[in-house]
N, C-alpha and C positions, 0 to 999 in steps of 0.2 A: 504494500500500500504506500503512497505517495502522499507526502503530508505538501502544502504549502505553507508559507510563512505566516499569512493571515490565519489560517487555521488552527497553526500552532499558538496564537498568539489569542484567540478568540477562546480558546479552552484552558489555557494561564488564565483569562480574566474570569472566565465564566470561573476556574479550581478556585481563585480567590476568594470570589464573590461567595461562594460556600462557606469555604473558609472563616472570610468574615464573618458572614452570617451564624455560623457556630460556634463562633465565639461571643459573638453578642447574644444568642440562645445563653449561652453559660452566665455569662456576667447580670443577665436578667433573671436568671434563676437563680444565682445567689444573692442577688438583689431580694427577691420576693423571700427568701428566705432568712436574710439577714429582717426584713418589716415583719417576716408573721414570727420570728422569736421577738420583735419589741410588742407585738398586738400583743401576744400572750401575757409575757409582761405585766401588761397595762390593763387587761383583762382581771389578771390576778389582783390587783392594786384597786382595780375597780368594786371587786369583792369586797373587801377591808374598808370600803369608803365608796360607797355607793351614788351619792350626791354631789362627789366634786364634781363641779364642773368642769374644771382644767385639764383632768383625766377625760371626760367625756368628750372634750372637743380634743384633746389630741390621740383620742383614740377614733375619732371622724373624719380627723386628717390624713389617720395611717387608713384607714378603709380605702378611702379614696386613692392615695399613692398604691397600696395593693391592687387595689382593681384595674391601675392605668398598667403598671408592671403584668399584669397576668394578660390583659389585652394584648397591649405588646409582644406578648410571648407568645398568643393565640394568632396573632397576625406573621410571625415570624415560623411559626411552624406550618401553615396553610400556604406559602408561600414558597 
């Protein structure tokens, strides 16, 4: 088989582009799992003291950063 230069050079970016892409799959998943050891955290904390508020809004913040993270990961694996 006969490669040309474009060819060769077309499946280097396409290997890349995996590449990258598997590495930002990883770095998302330790992301989401470095937020859901702090949700739990805050979860426990929330037990102990049920009515703070300042727990309750930064446990609505980490929700919302978890859910963009898990998107992201849902988008990068369908893809």
């Amino acid at each position: 088989m006969v490669f040309k230069t474009a060819d060769v050079g077309k499946a280097a970016v396409l290997g890349f582009g995996k590449k990258r892409s598997m590495m930002e799959l990883q770095n998302l998943q330790e992301a989401l799992k470095v937020e859901i050891q702090i949700h739990q955290k805050l979860v426990s904390q929330m037990k102990q003291d049920p009515q703070n508020a300042d727990l309750k809004l930064q446990l609505r913040d980490l929700q919302a950063k978890i859910t963009a993270l898990s998107e992201r990961q849902n988008q990068l694996t369908l893809s």
